[in-house]
C-alpha positions as CSV (number, residue, x, y, z in Angstrom):
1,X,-18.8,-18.0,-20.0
2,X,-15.8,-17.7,-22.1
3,X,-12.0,-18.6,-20.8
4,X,-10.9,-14.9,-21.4
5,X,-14.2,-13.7,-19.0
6,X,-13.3,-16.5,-16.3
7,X,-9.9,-15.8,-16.1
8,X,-10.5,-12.2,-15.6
9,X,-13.1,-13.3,-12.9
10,X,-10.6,-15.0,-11.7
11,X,-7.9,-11.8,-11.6
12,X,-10.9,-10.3,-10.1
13,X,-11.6,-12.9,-7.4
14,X,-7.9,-13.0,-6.9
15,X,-7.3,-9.7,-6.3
16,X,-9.6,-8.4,-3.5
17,X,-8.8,-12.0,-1.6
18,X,-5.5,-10.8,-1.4
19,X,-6.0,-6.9,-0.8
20,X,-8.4,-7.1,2.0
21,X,-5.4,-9.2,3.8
22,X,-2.9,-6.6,2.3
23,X,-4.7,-3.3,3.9
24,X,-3.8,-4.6,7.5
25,X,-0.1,-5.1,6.4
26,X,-0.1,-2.2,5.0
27,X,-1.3,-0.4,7.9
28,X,1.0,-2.5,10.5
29,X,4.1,-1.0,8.5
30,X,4.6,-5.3,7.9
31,X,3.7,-5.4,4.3
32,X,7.0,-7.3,3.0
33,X,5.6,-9.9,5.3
34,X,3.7,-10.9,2.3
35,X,6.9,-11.6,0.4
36,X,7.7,-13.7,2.8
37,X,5.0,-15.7,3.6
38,X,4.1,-16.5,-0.5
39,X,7.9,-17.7,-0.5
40,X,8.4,-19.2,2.7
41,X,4.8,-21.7,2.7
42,X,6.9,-23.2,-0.3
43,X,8.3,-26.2,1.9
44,X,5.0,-26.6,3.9
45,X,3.2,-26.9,-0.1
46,X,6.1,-29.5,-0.8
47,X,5.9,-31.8,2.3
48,X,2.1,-32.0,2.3
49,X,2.4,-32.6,-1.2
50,X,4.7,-35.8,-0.2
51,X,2.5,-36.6,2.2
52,X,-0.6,-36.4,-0.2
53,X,0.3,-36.6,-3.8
54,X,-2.6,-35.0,-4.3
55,X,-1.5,-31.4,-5.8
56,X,-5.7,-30.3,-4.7
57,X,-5.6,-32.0,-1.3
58,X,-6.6,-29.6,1.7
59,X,-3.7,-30.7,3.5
60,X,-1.5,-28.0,1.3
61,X,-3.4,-25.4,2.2
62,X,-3.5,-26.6,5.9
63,X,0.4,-26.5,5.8
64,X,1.1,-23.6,3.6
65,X,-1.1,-21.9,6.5
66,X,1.2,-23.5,9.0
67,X,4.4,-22.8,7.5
68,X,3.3,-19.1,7.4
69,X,2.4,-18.9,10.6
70,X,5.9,-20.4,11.4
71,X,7.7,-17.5,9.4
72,X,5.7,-15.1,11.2
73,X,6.9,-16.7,14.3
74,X,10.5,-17.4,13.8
75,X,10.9,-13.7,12.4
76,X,8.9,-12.6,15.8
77,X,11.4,-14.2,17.8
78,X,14.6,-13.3,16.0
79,X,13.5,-9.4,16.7
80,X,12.8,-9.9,20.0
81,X,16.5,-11.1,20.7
82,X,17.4,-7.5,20.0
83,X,20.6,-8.6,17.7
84,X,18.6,-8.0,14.4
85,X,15.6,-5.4,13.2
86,X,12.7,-6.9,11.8
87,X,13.4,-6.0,8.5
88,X,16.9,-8.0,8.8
89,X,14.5,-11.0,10.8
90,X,12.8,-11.1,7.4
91,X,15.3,-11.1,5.2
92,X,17.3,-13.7,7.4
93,X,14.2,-16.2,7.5
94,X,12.3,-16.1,4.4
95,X,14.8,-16.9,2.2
96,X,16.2,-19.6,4.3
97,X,12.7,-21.2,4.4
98,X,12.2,-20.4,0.4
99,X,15.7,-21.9,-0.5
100,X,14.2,-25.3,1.9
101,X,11.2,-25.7,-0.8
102,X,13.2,-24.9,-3.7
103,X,15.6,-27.7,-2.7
104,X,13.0,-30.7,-2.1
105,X,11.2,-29.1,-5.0
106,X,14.6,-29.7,-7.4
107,X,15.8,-32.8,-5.5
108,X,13.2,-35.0,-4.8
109,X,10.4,-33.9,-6.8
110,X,11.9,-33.8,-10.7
111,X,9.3,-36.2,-12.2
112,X,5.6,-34.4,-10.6
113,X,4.1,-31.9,-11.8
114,X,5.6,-29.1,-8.9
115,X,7.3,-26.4,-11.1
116,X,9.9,-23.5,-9.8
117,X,8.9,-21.7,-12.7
118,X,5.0,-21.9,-12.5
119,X,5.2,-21.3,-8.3
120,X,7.4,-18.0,-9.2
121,X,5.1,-17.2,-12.0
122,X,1.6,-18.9,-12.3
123,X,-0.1,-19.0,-15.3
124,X,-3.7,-17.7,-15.2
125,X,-4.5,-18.4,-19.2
126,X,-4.4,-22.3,-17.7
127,X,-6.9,-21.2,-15.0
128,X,-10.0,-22.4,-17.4
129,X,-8.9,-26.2,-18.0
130,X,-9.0,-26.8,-14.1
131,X,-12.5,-27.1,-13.6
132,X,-15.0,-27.8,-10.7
133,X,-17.7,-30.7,-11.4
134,X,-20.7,-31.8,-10.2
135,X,-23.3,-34.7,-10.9
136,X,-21.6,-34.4,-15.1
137,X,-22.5,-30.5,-14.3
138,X,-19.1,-28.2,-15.0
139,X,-19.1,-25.0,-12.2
140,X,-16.4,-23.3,-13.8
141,X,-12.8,-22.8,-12.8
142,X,-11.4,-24.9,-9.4
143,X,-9.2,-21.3,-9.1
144,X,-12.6,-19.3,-9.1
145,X,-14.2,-21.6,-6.3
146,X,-11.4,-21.7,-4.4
147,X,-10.5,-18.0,-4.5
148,X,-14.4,-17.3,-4.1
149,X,-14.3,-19.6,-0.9
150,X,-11.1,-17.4,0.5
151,X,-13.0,-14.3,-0.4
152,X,-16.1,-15.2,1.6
153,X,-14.0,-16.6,4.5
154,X,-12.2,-13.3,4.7
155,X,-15.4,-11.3,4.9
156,X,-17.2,-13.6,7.3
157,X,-14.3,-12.8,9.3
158,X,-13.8,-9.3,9.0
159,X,-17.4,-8.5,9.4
160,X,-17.1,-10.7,13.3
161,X,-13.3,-8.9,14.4
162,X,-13.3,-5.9,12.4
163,X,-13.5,-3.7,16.0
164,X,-10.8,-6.1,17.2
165,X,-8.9,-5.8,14.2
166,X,-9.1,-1.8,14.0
167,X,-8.0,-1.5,17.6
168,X,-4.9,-3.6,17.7
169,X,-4.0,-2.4,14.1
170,X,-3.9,1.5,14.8
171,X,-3.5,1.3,19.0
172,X,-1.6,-2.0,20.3
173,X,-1.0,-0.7,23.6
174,X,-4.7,0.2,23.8
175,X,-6.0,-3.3,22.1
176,X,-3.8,-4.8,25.0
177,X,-5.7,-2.7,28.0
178,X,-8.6,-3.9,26.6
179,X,-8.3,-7.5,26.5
180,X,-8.4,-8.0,23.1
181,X,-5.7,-10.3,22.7
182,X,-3.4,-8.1,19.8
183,X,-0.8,-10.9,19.6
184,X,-3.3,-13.8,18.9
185,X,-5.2,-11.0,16.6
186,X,-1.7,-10.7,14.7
187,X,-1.2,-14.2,14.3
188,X,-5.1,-14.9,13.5
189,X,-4.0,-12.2,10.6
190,X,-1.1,-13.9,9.3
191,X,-3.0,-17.0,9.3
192,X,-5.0,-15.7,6.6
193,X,-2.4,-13.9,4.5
194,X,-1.1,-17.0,4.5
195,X,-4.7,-19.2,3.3
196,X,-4.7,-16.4,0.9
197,X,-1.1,-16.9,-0.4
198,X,-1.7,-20.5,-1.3
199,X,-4.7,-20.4,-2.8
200,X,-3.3,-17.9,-5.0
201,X,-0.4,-19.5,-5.5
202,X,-1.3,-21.9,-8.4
203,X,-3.2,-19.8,-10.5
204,X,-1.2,-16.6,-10.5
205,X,2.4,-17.1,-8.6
206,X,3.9,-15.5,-6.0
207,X,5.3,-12.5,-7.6
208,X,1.8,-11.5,-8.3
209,X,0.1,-12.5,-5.0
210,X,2.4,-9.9,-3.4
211,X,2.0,-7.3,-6.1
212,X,-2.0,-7.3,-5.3
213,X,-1.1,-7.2,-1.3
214,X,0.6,-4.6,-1.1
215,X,-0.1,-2.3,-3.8
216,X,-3.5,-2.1,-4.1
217,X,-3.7,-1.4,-0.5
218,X,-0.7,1.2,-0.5
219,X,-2.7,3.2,-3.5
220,X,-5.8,3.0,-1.4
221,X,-3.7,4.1,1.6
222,X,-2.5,7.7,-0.7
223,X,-6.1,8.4,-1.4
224,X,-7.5,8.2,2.2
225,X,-7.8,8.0,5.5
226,X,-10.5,6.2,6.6
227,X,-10.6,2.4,7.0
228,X,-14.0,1.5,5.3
229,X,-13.2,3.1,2.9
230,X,-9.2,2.1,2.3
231,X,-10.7,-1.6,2.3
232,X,-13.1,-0.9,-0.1
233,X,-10.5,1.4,-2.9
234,X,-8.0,-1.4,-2.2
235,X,-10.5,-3.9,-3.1
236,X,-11.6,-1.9,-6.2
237,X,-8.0,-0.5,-7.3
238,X,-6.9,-4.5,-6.9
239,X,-9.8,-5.8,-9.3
240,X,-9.1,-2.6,-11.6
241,X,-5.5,-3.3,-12.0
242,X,-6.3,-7.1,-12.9
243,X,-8.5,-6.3,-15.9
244,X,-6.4,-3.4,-16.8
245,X,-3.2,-5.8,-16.8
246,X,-5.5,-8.4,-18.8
247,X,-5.6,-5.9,-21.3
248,X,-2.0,-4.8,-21.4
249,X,-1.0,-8.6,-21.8
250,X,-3.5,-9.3,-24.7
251,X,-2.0,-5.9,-26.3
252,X,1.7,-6.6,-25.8
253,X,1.0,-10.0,-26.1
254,X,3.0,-10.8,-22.8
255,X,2.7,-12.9,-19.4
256,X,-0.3,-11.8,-17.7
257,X,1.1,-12.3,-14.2
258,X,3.6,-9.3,-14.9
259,X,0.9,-7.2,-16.8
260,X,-1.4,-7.5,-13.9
261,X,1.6,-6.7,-12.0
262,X,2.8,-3.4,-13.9
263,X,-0.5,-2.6,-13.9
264,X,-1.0,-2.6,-9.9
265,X,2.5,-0.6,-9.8
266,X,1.3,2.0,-12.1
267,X,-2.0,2.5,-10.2
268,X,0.2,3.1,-7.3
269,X,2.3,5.9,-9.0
270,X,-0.5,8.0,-10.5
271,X,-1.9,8.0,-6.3
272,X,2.1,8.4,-5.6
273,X,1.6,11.6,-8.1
274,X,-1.3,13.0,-8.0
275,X,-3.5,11.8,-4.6
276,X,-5.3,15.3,-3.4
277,X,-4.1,15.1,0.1
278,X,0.0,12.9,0.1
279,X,0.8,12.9,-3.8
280,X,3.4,14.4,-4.6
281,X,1.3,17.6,-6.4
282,X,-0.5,18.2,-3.2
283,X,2.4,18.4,-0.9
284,X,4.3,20.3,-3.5
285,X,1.0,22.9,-3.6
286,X,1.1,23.0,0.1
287,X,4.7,23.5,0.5
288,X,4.6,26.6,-1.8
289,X,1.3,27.9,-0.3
290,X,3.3,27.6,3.2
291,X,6.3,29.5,1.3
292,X,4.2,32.1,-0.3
293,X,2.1,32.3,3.5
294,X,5.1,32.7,5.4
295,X,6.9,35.0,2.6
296,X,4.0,37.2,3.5
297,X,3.9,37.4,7.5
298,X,7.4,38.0,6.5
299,X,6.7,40.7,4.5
300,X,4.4,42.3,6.6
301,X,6.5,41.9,9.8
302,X,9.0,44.1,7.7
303,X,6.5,46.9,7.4
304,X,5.6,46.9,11.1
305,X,9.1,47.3,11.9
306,X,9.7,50.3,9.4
307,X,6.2,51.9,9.9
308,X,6.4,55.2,11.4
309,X,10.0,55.9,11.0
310,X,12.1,58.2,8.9
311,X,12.9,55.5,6.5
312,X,9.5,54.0,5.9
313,X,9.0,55.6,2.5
314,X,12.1,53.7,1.1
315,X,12.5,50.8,3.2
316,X,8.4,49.8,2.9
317,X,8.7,49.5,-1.5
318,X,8.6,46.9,-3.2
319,X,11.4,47.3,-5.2
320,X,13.4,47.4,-2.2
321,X,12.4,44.1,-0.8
322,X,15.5,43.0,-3.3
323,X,18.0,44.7,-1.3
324,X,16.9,45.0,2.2
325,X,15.5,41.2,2.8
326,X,17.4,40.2,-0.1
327,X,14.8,37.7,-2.1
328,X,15.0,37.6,-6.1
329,X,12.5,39.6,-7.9
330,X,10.7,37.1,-8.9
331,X,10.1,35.9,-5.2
332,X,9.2,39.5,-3.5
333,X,6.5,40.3,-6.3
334,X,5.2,36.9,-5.5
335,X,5.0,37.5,-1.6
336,X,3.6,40.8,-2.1
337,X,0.8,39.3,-4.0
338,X,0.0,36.6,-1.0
339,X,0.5,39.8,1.2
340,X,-2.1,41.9,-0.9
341,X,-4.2,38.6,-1.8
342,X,-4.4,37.8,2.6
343,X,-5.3,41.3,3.0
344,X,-2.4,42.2,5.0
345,X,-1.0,44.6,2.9
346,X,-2.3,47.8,0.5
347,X,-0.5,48.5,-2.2
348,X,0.0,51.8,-3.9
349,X,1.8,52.2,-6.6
350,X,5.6,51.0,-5.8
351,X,4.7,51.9,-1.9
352,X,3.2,49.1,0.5
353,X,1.1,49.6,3.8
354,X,0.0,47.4,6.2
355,X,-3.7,46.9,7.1
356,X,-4.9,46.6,10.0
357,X,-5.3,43.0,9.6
358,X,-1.5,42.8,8.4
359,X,-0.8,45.0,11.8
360,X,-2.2,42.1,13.7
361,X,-1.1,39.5,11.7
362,X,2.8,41.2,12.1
363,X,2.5,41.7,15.4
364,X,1.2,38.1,16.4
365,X,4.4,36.7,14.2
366,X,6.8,38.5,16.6
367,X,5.2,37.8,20.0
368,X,5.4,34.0,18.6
């Protein structure tokens, strides 16, 4: 295989390891949480690495884990106080525990090979030259095995708490009255975010790791409604945006950490736009239709109030909507075509009549 197919195996990887994680967030209205835990495991990466001096040791993972578990914690308690939201309780302890590793990181680790830069950043083109081997055998990319073995992990799991997972997600209060244990569920969840964080965290950075969290799952949030099938879009939108930013960053000739990136936001925007049910199209279709609906009950309310009288053969024209409700032109031809187009109203010439549909239809608006 060639190093521009494994790293974008590895993008791929990569990507739905940290969107399956990222659709819960997402759906527990907690998805900067994922900001914070791929800054705040920093120090726990740091210690275990003074511990270990081994950059691949387990123990870095084991604390990363820890150390977001921690933030999860200390930002838990912080809101419960009452003092602070949690937005505030994240912004409060993140940094703080960010600043901690970036600190030990400049101070007492200057001459090893634990960069600011590459922790912000990650490099995936370098992603080839650390490889797996076996009995002189080479298995390709450590990222890929690791990622891989995060991936499976996360599946195993989902597949034995999704019903646990679904409950506490959409109904905590129900979860709860079930025994299910929602708390330990949440925690159980940030766990993983956080396994997922650090084994991300070398090979692509943590600007990136929670740029596939959170919008992948937020684009496959816009196109439905459905968890199966949000999991699987975010898994699919997440691997799409990593080969689509691999080819932006070959084009522009640019980091691909920030392509992939781009490319995750744009995906997000065209849902933003044009999703068929919460784009921005759609709701601007509906809101009109709803104008142009209620324009017409309107409309035909005005008839049923004029029909009958002395003044119905003026007041019930159409060229006298523009005086007597007093909409523009444009707006009463437009109504009187969603009132002819309903079959609420007949139109003869300049002169409007109500059907008996838009007699009922008038009637029932007034009694409401």
């Amino acid at each position: 295989m060639s190093p521009s197919a494994e790293i974008q195996l590895v993008a791929v990887v990569t990507a739905a390891a940290c969107a399956l994680p990222g659709a819960f967030l997402v759906l527990r209205r907690v998805a900067m949480l994922s900001d914070a835990i791929s800054h705040a495991i920093l120090p726990g990466i740091v210690v275990a690495f003074f511990w270990t001096r081994d950059l691949s040791s387990p123990w870095l993972v084991l604390a990363a884990s820890a150390t977001g578990v921690l933030t999860v914690a200390l930002i838990e308690a912080l809101r419960r106080t009452g003092r602070v939201k949690e937005d505030a309780a994240v912004g409060l302890v993140f940094p703080a525990l960010f600043a901690l590793g970036v600190v030990l990181v400049s101070r007492a680790a200057g001459d090893v090979h634990l960069d600011v830069d590459a922790v912000l950043l990650g490099e995936l083109a370098f992603a080839p030259f650390d490889r797996v081997t076996w009995g002189g055998a080479d298995l390709g990319p450590t990222a890929l095995w690791t990622m891989g073995g995060i991936l499976l992990a996360e599946l195993a799991l989902l597949a034995a708490f999704y019903k646990e997972l679904q409950a506490s997600t959409f109904d905590p209060a129900l979860a709860a009255a079930l025994g299910l244990a929602p708390a330990a569920l949440h925690y159980g969840l940030m766990g993983v975010v956080s396994v997922a964080a650090v084994g991300a965290f070398d090979a692509v950075g943590s600007i990136l790791v929670v740029a596939l969290m959170v919008a992948p799952p937020a684009t496959a949030w816009l196109l439905t409604d459905r968890l199966p099938r949000m999991l699987a879009l975010s898994v699919a939108v997440g691997a799409a945006s990593a080969l689509a930013g691999y080819a932006f960053a070959r084009w522009l000739d640019t980091t691909l950490a920030g392509a992939m990136a781009v490319a995750a936001g744009l995906a997000f925007a065209l849902a933003w736009a044009f999703a068929p049910e919460r784009g921005l199209a759609a709701v601007a279709r509906r809101r009109a239709g709803q104008r142009r609906t209620f324009a017409a009950t309107l409309l035909a309310v005005h008839l049923l109030q004029h029909e009958g009288h002395a003044d119905a053969d003026r007041e019930c024209r159409a060229s006298h909507l523009t005086e007597h409700v007093g909409w523009e032109a444009a707006f009463a031809r437009r109504a009187v075509e969603a009132a002819v187009g309903a079959g609420w109203v007949r139109a003869d010439g300049d002169r409007l009549y109500l059907t008996d549909a838009g007699r009922a239809t008038a009637a029932a608006a007034v009694v409401a």
